[in-house]
C-alpha atoms as a printed R data frame, in Angstrom:
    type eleno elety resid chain resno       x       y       z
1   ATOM     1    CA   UNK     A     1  15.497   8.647 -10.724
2   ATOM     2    CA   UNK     A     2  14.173   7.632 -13.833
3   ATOM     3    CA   UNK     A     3  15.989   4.127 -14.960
4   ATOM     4    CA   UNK     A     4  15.870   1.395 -12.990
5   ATOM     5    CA   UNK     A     5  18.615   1.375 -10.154
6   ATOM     6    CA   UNK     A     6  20.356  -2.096  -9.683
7   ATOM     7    CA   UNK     A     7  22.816  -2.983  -7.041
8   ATOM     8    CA   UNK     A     8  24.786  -5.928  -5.718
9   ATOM     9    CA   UNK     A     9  23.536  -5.416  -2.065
10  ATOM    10    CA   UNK     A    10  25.850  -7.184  -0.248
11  ATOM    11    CA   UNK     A    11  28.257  -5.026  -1.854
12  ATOM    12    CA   UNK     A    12  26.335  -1.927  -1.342
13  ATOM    13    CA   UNK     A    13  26.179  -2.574   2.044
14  ATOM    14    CA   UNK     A    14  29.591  -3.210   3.159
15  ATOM    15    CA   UNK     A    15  30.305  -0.424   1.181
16  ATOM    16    CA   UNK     A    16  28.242   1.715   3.441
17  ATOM    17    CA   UNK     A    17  26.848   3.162   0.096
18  ATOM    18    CA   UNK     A    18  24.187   5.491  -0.362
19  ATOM    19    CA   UNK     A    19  21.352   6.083  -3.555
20  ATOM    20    CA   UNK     A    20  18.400   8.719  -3.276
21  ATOM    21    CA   UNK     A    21  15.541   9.050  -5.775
22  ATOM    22    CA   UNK     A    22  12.234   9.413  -6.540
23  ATOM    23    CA   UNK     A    23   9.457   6.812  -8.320
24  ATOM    24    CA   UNK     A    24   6.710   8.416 -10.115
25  ATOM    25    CA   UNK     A    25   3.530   6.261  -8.916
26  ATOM    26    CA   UNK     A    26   3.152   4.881 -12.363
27  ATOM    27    CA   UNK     A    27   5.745   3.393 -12.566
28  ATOM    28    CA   UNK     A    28   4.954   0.645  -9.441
29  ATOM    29    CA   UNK     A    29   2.632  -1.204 -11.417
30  ATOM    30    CA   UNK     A    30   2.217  -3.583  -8.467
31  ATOM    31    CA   UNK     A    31   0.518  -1.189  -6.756
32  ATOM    32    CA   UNK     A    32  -1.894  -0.291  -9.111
33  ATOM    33    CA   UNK     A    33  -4.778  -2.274  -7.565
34  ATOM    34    CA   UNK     A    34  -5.064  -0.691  -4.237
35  ATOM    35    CA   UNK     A    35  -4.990   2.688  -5.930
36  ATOM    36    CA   UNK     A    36  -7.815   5.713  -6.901
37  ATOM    37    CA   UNK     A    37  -5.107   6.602  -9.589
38  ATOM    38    CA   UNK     A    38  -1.245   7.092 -10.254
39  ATOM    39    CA   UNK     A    39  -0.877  10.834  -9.967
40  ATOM    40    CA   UNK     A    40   2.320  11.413  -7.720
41  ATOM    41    CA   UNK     A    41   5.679  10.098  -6.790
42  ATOM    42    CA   UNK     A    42   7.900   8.279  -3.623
43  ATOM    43    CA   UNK     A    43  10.977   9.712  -2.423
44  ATOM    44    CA   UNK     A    44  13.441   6.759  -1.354
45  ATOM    45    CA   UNK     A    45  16.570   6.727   0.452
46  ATOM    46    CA   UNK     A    46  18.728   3.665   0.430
47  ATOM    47    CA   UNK     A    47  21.648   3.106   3.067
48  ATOM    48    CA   UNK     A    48  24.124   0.543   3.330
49  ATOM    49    CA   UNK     A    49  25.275  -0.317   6.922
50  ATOM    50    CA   UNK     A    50  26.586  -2.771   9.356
51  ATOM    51    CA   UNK     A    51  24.800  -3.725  12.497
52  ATOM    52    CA   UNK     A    52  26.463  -4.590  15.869
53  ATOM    53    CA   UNK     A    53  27.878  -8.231  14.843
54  ATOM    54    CA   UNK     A    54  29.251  -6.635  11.948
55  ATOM    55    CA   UNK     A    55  26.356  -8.030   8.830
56  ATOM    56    CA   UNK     A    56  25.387  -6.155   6.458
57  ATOM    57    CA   UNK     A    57  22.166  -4.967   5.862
58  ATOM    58    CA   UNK     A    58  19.864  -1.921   4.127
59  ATOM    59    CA   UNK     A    59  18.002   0.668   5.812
60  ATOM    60    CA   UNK     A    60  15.007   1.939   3.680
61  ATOM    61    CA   UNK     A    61  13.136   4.780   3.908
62  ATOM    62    CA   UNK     A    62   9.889   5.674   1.831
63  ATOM    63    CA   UNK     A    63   8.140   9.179   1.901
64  ATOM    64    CA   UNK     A    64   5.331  10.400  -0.270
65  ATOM    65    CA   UNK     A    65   1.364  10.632  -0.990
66  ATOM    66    CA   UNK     A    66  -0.702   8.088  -2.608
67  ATOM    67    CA   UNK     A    67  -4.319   8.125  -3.589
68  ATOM    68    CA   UNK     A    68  -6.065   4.653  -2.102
69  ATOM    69    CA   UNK     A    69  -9.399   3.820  -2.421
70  ATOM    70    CA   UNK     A    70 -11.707   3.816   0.563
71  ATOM    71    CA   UNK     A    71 -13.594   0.661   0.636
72  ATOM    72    CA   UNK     A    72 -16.852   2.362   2.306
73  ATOM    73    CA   UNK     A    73 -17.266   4.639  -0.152
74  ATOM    74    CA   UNK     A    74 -15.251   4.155  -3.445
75  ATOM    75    CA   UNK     A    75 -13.874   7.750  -3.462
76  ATOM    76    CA   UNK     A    76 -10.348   9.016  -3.316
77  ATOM    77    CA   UNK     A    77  -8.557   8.499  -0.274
78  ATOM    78    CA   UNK     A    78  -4.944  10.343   0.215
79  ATOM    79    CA   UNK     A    79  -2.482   8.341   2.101
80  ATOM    80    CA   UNK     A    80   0.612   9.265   3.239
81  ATOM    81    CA   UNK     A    81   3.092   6.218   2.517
82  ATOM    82    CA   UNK     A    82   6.264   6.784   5.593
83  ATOM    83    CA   UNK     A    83   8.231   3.750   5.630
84  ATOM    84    CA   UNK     A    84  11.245   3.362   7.371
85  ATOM    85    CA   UNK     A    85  12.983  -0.626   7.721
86  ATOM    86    CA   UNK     A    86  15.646  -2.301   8.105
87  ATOM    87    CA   UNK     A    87  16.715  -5.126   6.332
88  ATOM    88    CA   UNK     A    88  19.743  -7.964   7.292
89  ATOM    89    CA   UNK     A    89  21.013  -8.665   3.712
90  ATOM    90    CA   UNK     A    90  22.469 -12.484   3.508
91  ATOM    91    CA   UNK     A    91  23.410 -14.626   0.348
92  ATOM    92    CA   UNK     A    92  21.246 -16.743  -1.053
93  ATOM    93    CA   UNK     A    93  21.136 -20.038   0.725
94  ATOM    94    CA   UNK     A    94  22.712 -18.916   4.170
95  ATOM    95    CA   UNK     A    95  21.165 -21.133   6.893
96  ATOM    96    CA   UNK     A    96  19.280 -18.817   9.085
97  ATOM    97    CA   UNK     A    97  20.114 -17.500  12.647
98  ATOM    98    CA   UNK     A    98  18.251 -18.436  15.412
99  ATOM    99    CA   UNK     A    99  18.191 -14.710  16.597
100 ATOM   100    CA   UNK     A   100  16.526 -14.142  12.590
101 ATOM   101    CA   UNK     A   101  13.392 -15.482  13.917
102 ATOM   102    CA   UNK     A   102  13.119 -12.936  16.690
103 ATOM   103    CA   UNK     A   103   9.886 -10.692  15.809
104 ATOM   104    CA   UNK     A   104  11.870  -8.017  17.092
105 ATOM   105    CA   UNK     A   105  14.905  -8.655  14.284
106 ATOM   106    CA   UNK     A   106  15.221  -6.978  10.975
107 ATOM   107    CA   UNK     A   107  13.433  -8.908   8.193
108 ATOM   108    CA   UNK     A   108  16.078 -10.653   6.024
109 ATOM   109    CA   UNK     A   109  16.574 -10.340   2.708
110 ATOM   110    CA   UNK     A   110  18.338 -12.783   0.578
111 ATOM   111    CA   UNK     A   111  20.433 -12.026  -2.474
112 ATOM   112    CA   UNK     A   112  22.011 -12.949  -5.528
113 ATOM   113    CA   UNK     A   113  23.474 -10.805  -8.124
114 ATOM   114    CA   UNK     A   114  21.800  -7.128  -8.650
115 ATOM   115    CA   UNK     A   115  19.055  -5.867  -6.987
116 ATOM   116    CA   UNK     A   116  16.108  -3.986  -8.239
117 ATOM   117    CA   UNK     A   117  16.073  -0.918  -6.242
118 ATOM   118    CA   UNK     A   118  11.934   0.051  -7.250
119 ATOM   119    CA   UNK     A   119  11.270  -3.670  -6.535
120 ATOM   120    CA   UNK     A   120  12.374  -3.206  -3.421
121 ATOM   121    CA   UNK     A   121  10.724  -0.351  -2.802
122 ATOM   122    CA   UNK     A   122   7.158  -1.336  -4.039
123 ATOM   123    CA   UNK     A   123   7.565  -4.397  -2.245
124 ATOM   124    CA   UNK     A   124   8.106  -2.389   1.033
125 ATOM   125    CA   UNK     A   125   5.455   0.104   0.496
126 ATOM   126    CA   UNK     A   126   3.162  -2.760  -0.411
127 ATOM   127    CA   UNK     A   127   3.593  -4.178   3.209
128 ATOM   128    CA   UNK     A   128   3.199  -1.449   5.050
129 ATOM   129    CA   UNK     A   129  -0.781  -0.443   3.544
130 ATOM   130    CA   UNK     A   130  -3.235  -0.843   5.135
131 ATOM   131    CA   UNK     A   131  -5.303  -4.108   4.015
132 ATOM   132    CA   UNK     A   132  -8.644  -2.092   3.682
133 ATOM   133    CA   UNK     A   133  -8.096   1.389   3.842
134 ATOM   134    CA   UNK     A   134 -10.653   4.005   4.580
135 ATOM   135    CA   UNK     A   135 -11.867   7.403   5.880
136 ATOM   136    CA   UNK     A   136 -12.224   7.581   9.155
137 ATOM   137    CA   UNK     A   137 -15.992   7.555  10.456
138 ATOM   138    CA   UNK     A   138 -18.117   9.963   9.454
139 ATOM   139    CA   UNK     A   139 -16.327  11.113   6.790
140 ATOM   140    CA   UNK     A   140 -17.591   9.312   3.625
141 ATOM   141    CA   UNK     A   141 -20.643  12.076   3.546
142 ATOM   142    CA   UNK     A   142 -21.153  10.874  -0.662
143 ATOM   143    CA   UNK     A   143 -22.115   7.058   0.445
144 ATOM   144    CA   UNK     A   144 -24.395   9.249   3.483
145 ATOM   145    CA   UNK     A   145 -25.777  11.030   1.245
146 ATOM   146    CA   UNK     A   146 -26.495   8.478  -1.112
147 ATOM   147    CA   UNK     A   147 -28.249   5.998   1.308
148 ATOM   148    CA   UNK     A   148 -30.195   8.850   2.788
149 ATOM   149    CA   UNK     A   149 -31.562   9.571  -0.437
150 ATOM   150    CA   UNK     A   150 -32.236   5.920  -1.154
151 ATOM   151    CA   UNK     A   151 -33.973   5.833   1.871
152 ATOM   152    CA   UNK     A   152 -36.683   8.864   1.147
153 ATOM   153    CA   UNK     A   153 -37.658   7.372  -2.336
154 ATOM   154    CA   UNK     A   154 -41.087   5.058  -2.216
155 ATOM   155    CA   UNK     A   155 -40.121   1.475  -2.422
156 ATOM   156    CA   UNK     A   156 -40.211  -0.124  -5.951
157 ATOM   157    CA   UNK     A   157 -41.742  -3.093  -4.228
158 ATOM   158    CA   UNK     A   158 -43.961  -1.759  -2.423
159 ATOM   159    CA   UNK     A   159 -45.537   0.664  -5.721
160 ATOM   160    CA   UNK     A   160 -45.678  -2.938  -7.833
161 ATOM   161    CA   UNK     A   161 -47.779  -4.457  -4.735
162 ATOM   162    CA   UNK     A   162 -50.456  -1.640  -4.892
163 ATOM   163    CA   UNK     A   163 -50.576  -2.125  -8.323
164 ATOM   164    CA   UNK     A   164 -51.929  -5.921  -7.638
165 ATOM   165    CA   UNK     A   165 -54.318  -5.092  -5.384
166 ATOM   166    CA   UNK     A   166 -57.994  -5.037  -6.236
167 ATOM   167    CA   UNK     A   167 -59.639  -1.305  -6.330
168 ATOM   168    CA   UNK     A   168 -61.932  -0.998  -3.278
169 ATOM   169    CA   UNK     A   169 -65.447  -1.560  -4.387
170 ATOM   170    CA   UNK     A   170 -67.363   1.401  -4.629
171 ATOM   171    CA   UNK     A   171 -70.041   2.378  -2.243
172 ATOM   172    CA   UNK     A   172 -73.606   3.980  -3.253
């Protein structure tokens, strides 16, 4: 989907409405600090539904491959993004339910009017990344490399500090 979906999502929910589509990564410009680049695209699938006391609420699911950056070594990490929530849609201003607070409960989201649909979605992919991503051990063999290298040169130091030193006076 290339234009931006809105949607009254109360409306959408009771409805028991459905919307699929697909976000180029480009296009989530929120996101564009935690990535290597914007090459690729999300597949989302939004469903209206009811739970057991009847509310409304959105189920959300996210699929797709994103290129982080691994914060050991700089270089490309691929990530794939699988999110799958639920969400207890209210109007704006409804007094909370104690139940609400349970960890356990569906976060709540509040509305009023239309909805962005890719706001939504970049908010929930957003959440679920993790806060320094990186290869697993062992695996960033560039920054290995690298410091094994810097390791085998002579010290800079160290060349400067025979340099101050006095020759050694010769012996007859």
């Amino acid at each position: 989907m290339s234009a931006a979906a809105l949607i009254d999502g109360l409306e959408f929910a009771h409805a028991l409405q459905e919307l699929h589509g697909t976000l180029t990564v480009a296009s989530l410009q929120r996101l564009e600090d935690v990535l290597f680049d914007t090459q690729g695209s999300l597949d989302y699938e939004l469903r209206g539904a009811r739970d057991e006391r009847n509310r409304p609420r959105l189920e959300l699911k996210v699929e797709g491959p994103l290129h982080l950056q691994c914060q050991r070594c700089l270089a490309r990490l691929d990530y794939e993004v699988e999110v799958s929530g639920t969400l207890l849609v209210v109007p704006k201003g409804t007094p909370i339910d104690e139940d609400m607070d349970d960890p356990e409960a569906p976060d709540v989201l509040e509305v009023e009017g239309e909805l962005d649909v890719e706001a939504l979605v970049e908010d929930e992919v957003l959440l679920s990344l993790p806060l320094a991503p990186r290869h697993p051990e062992g695996q960033c063999l560039n920054r290995v490399a690298q410091t094994e290298a810097a390791a085998e040169r002579p010290n800079a130091f160290a060349q400067l500090a025979a340099l101050k030193r006095p020759p050694p006076p010769n012996k007859r």
